[in-house]
Each structure stands twice: as C-alpha cells, then as structure tokens.
N, C-alpha and C positions, 0 to 999 in steps of 0.2 A: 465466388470460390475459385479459388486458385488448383491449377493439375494436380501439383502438389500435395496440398491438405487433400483434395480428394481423392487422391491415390494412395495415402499412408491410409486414410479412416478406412479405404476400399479392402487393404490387405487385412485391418484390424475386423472388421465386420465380417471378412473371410475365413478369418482363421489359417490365412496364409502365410509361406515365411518367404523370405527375397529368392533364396535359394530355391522352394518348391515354383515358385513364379518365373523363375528364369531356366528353368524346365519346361514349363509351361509354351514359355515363347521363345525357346532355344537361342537365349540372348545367356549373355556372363553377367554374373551379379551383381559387378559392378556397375552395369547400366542401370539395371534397377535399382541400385543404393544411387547412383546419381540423378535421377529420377524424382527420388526420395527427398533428396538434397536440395532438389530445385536447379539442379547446375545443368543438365538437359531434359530433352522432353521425348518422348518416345516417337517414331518415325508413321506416319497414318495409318501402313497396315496394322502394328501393332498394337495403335490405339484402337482400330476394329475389337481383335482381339482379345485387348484387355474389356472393352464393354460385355462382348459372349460371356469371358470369364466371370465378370461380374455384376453380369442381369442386366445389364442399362443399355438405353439408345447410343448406335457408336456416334450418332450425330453430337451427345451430349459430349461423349471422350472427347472427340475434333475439336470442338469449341475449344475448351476448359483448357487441351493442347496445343490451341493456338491457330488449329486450322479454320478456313473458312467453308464455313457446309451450307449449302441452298437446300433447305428443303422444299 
C-alpha cells in the first residue's frame, strides 16, 4: 500500500477533513491536499504524528512514507 491510499482511507475512517488535520499538525492545507495527491510525503516528525492521530505504529507511517525504520 502506498502513503497515499493509506492516508486518504486514514482521514475517511476518521472522520476527518484536510483543514481539521492541518490544525492538527499546524502545517497549510495545502500540504495535506498534496499529500493526498501523492505529490509530497510528510517530513518523519509528522509522520509520528500522524500514527498518534491515527492509532497505528509510527514505524508503520515511516515505511508507507518512505522512511527507513529498524525496529
């Protein structure tokens, strides 16, 4: 799975909207609509972040966004 799909199904399964999320990680929504898009990928703290926000291993975010994690 790609960051992407599982970033869109993340916010749909939340009930979240781009704008409550870029609140959330005090980023502009536009990062999160390009996110979305697939055209960037969120910077490692914020893929911490985004896991808290959304109950999962941040080890899982890092992969999915490309980072390398040793567990």
């Amino acid at each position: 799975m790609s960051f992407r799909l599982w970033f869109g199904e993340s916010l749909v399964d939340h009930d979240l909207t781009v704008t409550a999320l870029s609140h959330s990680l005090n980023v502009f929504d536009g990062e999160i609509e390009d996110w979305l898009a697939g055209r960037s990928l969120p910077a490692a703290p914020q893929c911490v972040l985004l896991a808290e926000l959304f109950e999962t291993s941040p080890s899982v975010v890092l992969r999915l966004a490309g980072y390398t994690v040793i567990d």
